[in-house]
One Martini backbone bead per residue (centre of mass of N, CA, C, O) as a GRO file, in nm:
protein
  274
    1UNK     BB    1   1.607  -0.359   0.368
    2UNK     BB    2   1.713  -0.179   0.142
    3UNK     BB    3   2.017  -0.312   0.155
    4UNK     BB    4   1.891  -0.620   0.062
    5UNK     BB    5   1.768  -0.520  -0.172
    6UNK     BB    6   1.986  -0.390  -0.342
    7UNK     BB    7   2.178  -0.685  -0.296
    8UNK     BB    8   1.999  -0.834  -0.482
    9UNK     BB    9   1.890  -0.711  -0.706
   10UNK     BB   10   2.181  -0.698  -0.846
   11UNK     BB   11   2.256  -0.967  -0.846
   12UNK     BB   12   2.047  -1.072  -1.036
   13UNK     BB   13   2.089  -0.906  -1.281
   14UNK     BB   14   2.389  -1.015  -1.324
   15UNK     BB   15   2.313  -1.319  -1.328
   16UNK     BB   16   2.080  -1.250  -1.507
   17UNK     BB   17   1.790  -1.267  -1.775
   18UNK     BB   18   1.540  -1.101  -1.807
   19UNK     BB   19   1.180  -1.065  -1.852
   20UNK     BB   20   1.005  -0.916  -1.986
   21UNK     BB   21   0.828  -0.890  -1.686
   22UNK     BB   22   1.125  -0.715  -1.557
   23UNK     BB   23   1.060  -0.458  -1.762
   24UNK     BB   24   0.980  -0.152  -1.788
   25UNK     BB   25   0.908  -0.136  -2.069
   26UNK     BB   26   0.687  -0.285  -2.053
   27UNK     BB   27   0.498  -0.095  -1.863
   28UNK     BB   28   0.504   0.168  -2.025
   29UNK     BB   29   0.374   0.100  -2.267
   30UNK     BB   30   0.094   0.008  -2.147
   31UNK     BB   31   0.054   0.275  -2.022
   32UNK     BB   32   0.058   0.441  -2.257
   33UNK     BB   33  -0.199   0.309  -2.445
   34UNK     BB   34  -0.390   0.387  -2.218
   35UNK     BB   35  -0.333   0.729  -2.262
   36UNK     BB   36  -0.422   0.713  -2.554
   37UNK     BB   37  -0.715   0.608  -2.544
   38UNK     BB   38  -0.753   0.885  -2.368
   39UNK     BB   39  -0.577   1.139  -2.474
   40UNK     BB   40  -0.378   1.264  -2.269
   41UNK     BB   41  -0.146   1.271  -2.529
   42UNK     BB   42  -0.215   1.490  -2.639
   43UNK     BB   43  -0.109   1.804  -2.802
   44UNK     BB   44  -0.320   1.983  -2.522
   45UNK     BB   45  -0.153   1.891  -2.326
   46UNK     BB   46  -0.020   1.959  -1.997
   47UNK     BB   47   0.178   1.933  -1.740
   48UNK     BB   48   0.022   1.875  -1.497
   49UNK     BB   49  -0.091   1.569  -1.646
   50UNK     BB   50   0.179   1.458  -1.671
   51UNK     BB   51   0.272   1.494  -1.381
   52UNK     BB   52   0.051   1.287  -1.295
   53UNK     BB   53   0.117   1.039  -1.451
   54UNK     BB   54   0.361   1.008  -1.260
   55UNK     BB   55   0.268   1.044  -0.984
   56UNK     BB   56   0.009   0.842  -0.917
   57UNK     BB   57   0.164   0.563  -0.910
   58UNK     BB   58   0.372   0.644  -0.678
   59UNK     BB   59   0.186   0.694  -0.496
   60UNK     BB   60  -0.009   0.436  -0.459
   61UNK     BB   61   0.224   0.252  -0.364
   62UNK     BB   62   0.278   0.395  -0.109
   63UNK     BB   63  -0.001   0.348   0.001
   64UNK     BB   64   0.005   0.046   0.010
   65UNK     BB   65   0.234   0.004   0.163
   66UNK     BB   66   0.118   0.181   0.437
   67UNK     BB   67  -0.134  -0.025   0.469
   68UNK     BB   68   0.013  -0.279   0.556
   69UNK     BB   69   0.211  -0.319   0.758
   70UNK     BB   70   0.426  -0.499   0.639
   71UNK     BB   71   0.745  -0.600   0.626
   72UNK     BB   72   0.777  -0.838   0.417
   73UNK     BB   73   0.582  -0.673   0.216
   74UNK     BB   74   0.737  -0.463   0.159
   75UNK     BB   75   1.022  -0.611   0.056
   76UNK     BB   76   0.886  -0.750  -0.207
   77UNK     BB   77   0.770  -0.484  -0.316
   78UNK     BB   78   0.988  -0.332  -0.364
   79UNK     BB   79   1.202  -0.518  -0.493
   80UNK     BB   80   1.042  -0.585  -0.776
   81UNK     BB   81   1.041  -0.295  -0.834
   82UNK     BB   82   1.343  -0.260  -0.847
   83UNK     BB   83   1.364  -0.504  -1.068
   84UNK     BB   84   1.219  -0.320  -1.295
   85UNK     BB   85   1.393  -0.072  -1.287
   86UNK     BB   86   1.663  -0.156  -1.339
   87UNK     BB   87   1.788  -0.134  -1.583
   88UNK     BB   88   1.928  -0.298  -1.959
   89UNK     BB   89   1.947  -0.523  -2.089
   90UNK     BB   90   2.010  -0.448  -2.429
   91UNK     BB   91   2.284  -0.286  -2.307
   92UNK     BB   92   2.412  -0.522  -2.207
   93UNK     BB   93   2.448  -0.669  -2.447
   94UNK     BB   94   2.597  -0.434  -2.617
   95UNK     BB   95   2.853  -0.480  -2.465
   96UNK     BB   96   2.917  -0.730  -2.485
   97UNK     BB   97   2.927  -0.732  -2.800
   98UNK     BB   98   3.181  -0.520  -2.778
   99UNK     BB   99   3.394  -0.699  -2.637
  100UNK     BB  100   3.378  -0.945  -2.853
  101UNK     BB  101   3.474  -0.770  -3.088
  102UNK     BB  102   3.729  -0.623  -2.988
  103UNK     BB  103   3.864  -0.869  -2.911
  104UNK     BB  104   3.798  -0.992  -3.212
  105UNK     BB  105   3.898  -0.717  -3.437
  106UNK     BB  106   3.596  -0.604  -3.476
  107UNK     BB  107   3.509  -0.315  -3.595
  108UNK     BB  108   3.240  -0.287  -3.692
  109UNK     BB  109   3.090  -0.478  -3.470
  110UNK     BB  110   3.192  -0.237  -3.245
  111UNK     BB  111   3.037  -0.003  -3.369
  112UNK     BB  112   2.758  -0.092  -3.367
  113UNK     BB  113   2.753  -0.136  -3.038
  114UNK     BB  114   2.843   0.196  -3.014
  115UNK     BB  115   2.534   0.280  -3.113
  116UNK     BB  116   2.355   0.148  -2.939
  117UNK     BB  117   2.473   0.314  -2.694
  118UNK     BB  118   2.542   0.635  -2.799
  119UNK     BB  119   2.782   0.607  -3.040
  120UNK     BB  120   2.782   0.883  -3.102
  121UNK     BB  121   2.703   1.231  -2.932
  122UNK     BB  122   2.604   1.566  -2.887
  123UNK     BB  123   2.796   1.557  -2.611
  124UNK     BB  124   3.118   1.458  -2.724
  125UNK     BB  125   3.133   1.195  -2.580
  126UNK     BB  126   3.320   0.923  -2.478
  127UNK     BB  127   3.244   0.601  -2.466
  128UNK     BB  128   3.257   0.579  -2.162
  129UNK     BB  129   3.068   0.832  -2.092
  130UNK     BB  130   2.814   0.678  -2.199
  131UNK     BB  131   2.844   0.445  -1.994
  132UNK     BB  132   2.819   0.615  -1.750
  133UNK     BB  133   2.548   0.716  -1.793
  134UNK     BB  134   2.407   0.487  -1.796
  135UNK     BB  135   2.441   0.374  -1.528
  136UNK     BB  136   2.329   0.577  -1.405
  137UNK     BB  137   2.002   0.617  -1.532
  138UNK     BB  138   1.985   0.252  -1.425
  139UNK     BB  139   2.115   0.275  -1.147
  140UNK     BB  140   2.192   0.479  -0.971
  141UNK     BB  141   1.937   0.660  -0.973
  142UNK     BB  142   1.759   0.450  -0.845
  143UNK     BB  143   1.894   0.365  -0.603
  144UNK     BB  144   1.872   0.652  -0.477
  145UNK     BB  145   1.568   0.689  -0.488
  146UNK     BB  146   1.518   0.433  -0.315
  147UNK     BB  147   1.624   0.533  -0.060
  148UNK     BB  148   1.440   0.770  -0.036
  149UNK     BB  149   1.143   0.620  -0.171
  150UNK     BB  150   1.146   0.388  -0.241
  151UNK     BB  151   0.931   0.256  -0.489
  152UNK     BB  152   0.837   0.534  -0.570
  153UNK     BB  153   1.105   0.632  -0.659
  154UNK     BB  154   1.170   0.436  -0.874
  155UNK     BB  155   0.929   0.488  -1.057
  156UNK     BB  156   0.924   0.826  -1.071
  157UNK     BB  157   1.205   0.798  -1.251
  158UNK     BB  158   1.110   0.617  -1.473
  159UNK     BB  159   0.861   0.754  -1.570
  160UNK     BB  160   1.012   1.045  -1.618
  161UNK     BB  161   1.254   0.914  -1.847
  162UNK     BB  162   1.034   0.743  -2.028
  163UNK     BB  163   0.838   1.033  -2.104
  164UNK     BB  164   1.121   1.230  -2.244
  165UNK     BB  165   1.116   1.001  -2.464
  166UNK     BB  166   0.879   0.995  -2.579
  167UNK     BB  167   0.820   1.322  -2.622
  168UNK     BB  168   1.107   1.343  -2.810
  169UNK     BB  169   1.004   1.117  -3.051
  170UNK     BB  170   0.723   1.307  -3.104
  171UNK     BB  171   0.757   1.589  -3.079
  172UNK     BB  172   0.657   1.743  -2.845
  173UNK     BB  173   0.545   2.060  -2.720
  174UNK     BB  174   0.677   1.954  -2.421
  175UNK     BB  175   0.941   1.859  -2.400
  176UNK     BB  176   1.147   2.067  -2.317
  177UNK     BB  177   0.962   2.108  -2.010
  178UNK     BB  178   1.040   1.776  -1.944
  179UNK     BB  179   1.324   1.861  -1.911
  180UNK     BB  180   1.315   1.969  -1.699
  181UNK     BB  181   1.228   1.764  -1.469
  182UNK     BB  182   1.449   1.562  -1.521
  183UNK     BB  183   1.643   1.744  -1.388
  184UNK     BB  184   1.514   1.783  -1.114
  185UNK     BB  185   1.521   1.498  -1.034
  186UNK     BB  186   1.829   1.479  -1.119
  187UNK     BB  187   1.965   1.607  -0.920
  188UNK     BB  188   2.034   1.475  -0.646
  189UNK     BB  189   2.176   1.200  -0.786
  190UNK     BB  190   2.391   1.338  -0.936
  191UNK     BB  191   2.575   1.431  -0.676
  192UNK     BB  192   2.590   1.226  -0.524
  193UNK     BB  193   2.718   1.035  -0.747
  194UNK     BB  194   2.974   1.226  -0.811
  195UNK     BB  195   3.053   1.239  -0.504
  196UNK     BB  196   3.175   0.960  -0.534
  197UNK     BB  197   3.355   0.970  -0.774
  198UNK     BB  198   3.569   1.105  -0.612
  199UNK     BB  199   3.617   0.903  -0.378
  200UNK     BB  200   3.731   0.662  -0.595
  201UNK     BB  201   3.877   0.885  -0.749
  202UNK     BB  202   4.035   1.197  -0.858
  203UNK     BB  203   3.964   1.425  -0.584
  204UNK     BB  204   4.151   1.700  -0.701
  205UNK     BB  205   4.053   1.714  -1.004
  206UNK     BB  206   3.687   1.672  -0.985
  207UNK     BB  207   3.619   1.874  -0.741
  208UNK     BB  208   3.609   2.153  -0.933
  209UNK     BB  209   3.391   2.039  -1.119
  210UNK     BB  210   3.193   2.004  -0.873
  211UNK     BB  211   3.143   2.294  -0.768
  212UNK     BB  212   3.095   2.440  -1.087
  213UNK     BB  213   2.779   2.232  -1.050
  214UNK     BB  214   2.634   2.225  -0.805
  215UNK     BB  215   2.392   2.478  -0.788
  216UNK     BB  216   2.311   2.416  -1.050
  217UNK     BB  217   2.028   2.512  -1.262
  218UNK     BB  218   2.108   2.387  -1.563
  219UNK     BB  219   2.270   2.189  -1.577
  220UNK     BB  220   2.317   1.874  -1.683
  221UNK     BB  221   2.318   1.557  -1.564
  222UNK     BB  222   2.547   1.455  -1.780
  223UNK     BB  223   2.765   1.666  -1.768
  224UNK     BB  224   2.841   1.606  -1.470
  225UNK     BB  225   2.902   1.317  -1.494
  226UNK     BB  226   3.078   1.300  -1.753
  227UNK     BB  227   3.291   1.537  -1.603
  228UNK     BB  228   3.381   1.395  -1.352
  229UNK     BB  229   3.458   1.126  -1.462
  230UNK     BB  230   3.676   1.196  -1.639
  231UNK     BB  231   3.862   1.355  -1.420
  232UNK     BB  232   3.876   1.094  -1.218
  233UNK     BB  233   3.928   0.886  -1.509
  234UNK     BB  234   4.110   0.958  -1.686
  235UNK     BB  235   4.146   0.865  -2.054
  236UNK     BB  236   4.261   0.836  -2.340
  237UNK     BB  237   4.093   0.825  -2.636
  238UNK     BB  238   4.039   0.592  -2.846
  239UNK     BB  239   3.921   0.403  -3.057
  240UNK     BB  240   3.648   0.158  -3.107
  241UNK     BB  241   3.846  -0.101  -3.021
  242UNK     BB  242   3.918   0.006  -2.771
  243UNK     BB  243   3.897  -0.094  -2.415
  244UNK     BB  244   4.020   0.089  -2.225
  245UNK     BB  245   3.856   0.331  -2.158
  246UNK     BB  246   3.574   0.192  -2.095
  247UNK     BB  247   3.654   0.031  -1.885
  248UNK     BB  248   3.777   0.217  -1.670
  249UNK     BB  249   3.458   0.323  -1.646
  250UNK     BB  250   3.353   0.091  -1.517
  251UNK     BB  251   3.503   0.057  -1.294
  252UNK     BB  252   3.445   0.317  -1.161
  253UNK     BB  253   3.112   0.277  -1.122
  254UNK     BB  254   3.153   0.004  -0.956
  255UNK     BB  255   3.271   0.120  -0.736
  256UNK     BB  256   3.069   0.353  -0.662
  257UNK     BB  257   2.855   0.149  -0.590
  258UNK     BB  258   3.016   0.037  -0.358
  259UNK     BB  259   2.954   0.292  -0.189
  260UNK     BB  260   2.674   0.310  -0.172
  261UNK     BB  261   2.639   0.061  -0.033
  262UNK     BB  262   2.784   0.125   0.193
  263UNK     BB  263   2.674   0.355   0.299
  264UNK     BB  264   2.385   0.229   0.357
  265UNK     BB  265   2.499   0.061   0.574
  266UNK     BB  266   2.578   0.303   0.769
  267UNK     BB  267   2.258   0.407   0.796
  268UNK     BB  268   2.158   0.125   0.883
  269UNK     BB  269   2.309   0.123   1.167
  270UNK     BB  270   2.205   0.420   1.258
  271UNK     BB  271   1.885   0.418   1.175
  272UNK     BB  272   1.815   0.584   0.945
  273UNK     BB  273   1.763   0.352   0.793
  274UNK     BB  274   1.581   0.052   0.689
   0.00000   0.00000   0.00000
């Protein structure tokens, strides 16, 4: 059901455009207001309480779903839930507009939309690799999580990494403290996912990269991703016109994604997942 549940979410993801109520964003506002009117998100508040913040809604669905024992609803609603965690609507919209203005030479809103994406930013990181991290941050974790704890696993990624944001545009006095978490969190899924990269790309220039990071409690999950990334699949970075580079890394990105779904088919085959 993982397995199916997976290739349907992406399916529908890529082929549609979701509507508000199927956007994680909608519900984390939401979710957000209701502890800001009980003051939960005070400036005096602990890590413990932010920490229960994010627990509690997935250790709830975790709940739910076990006590349904009902396989065909367990399937319907982790499915649900995968397709408001997955994705971020407005980032693709920003690609295809940076692509579409990239064809017919304008070099302006090729710029404009490619600050939509997050480019340029403190990490240095090229165009691409911009885009690798997007990838990585709304599908490829989203979607190891999933795998590894069903639709809980798929909430407390996305509920961590969008308090992370809250806490940040806040200049919250936890900001900091919240991003140990969001890295921690993000350990296991940032090493499968270029473990994967390694597979697809140019895995004897990659691997180096990836063992002088396996172990690292420090590197952040972005260098992490977008320096296997760029080894695994070098392109020399032009223009901001340009679309050599970045087309290449969505291609990289993609590929990937290919693999971990193959990967899932062959534990759901072996009894490991269902």
């Amino acid at each position: 059901m993982t397995l199916i549940s997976l290739l349907l979410v992406l399916a529908l993801e890529r082929a549609t455009s979701k509507t508000t109520y199927w956007r994680s964003d909608f519900y984390f506002d939401r979710y957000l207001a209701w502890l800001q009117r009980r003051d939960i998100l005070a400036a005096g508040v602990s890590l413990q309480t932010l920490l229960a913040v994010v627990l509690v809604p997935a250790i709830l669905i975790w709940l739910v779903l076990y006590q349904l024992d009902a396989m065909f609803m367990t399937f319907l609603v982790n499915t649900a839930v995968l397709m408001v965690c997955v994705g971020c609507p407005r980032l693709r919209e920003s690609y295809r507009g940076y692509l579409q203005a990239a064809s017919r030479g304008d070099t302006e809103a090729a710029v404009l939309y490619a600050e939509q994406l997050g480019y340029p930013c403190e990490s240095q990181n090229s165009f691409g690799q911009c885009l690798v991290w997007i990838n990585y941050r709304h599908y490829a974790a989203v979607a190891i999580w999933f795998v590894l704890l069903g639709a809980a696993g798929a909430l407390l990624y996305v509920l961590t990494v969008s308090m992370g944001h809250y806490l940040h545009q806040q200049k919250h006095p936890l900001s900091d403290s919240w991003q140990k978490v969001v890295t921690l969190i993000d350990w296991i899924p940032a090493r499968v996912h270029t473990l994967g990269l390694l597979v697809v790309g140019h895995f004897s220039r990659a691997l180096t990269v990836w063992l002088d990071y396996l172990g690292s409690t420090e590197v952040t999950a972005r260098k992490l991703v977008t320096e296997v990334a760029k080894a695994a699949e070098y392109v020399e970075p032009e223009g901001i016109e340009c679309t050599q580079e970045p087309c290449t890394m969505v291609r990289l990105v993609k590929r990937n994604m290919m693999a971990l779904l193959v990967l899932v088919a062959l534990l759901t085959l072996s009894g490991v997942i269902n």
